[in-house]
C-alpha positions in Angstrom: 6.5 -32.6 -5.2 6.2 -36.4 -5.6 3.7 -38.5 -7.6 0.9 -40.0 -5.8 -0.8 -42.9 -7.6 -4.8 -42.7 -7.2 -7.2 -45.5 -8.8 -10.4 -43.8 -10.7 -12.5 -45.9 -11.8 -10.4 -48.7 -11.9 -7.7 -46.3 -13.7 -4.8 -45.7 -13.0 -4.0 -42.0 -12.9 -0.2 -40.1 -11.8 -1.5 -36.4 -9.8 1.4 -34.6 -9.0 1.3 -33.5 -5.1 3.0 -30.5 -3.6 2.7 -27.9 -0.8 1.3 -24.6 -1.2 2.3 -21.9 1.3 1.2 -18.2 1.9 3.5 -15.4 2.3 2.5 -12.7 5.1 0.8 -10.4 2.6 -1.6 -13.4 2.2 -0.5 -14.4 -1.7 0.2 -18.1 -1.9 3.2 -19.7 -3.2 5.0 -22.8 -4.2 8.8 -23.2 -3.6 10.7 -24.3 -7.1 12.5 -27.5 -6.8 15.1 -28.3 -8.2 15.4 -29.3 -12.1 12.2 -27.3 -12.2 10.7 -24.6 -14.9 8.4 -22.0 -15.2 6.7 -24.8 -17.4 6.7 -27.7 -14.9 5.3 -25.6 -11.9 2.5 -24.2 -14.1 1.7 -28.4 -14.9 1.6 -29.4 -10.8 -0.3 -26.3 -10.1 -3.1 -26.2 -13.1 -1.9 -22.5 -14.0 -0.9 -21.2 -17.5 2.8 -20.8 -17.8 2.5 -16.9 -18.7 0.0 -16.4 -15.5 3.1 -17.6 -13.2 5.3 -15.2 -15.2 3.3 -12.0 -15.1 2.7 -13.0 -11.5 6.4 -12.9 -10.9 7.2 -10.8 -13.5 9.9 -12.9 -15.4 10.4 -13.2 -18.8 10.1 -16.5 -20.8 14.1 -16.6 -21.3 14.6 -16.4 -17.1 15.2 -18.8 -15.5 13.9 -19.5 -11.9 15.9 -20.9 -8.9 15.8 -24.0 -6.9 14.5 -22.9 -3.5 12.4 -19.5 -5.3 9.2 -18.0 -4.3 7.3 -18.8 -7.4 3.6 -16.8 -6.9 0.4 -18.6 -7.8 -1.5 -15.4 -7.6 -1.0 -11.8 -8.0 1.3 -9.6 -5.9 -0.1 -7.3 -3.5 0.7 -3.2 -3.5 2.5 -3.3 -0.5 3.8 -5.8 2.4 2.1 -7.0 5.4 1.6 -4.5 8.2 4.9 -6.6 10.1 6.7 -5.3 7.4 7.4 -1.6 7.1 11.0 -1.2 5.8 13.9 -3.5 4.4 17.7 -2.4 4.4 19.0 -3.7 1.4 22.2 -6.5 1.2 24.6 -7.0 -1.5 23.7 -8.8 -4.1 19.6 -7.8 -3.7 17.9 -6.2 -6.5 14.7 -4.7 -6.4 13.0 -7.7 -8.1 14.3 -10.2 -5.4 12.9 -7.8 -2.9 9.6 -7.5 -4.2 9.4 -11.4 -4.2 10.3 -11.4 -0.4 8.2 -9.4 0.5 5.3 -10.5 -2.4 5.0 -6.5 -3.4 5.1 -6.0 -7.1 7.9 -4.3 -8.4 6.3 -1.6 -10.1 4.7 -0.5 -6.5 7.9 -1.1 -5.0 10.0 1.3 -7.2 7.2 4.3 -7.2 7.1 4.0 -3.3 10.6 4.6 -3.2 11.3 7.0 -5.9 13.3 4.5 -7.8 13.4 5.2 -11.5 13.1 2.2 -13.9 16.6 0.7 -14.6 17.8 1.5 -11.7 18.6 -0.4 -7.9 19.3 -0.1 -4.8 22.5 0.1 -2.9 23.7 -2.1 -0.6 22.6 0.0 3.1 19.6 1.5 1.3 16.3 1.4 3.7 13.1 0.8 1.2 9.9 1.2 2.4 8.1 -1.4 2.2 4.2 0.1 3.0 
């Protein structure tokens, strides 16, 4: 995002700009930039801090990426109808998954049988709908 410099009423006032986008399940989304928190992204986009969290279900102590999916809204139940199955890659876990595809976790794991604590192996196919 970069600052933008408006006059109101012969004010001058800093509004923070950035771009929105919307993930194929239709749940919109800012990318984190770098040097950014859960706290600054909440500021630029007007949302409380714990919203953003439940939304991504993240705790206060994580931290989020440069380059992540932060949601400005919640997930959906399952992923858009392009979407029917994912084949998992090292290093995924089922929490990046879900924020691929915008699916919450919990939905996620009880589609695929997957018991809490546990994650899929590299080569396993999760469905996705």
């Amino acid at each position: 995002y970069q600052a933008v410099q408006k006059k109101d009423q012969g004010i001058e006032v800093n509004a923070l700009s950035f771009k929105t986008f919307v993930s194929p399940n239709r749940v919109k989304y800012v990318v984190a930039q770098e040097g950014e928190d859960i706290y600054d992204i909440a500021i630029k986009t007007d949302r409380w801090p714990g919203e953003l969290q439940r939304y991504n279900e993240i705790t206060e102590e994580q931290r989020i990426k440069t380059g992540q999916k932060v949601y400005l809204q919640p997930k959906r139940k399952k992923a858009a109808k392009d979407y029917s199955t994912h084949t998992v890659q090292e290093g995924e876990t089922l929490h990046t998954i879900a924020q691929q595809y915008a699916i919450h976790t919990q939905h996620l794991r009880r589609r695929n049988g997957i018991s809490k604590g546990q994650e899929p192996k590299p080569g396993d196919v999760l469905k996705l709908r």
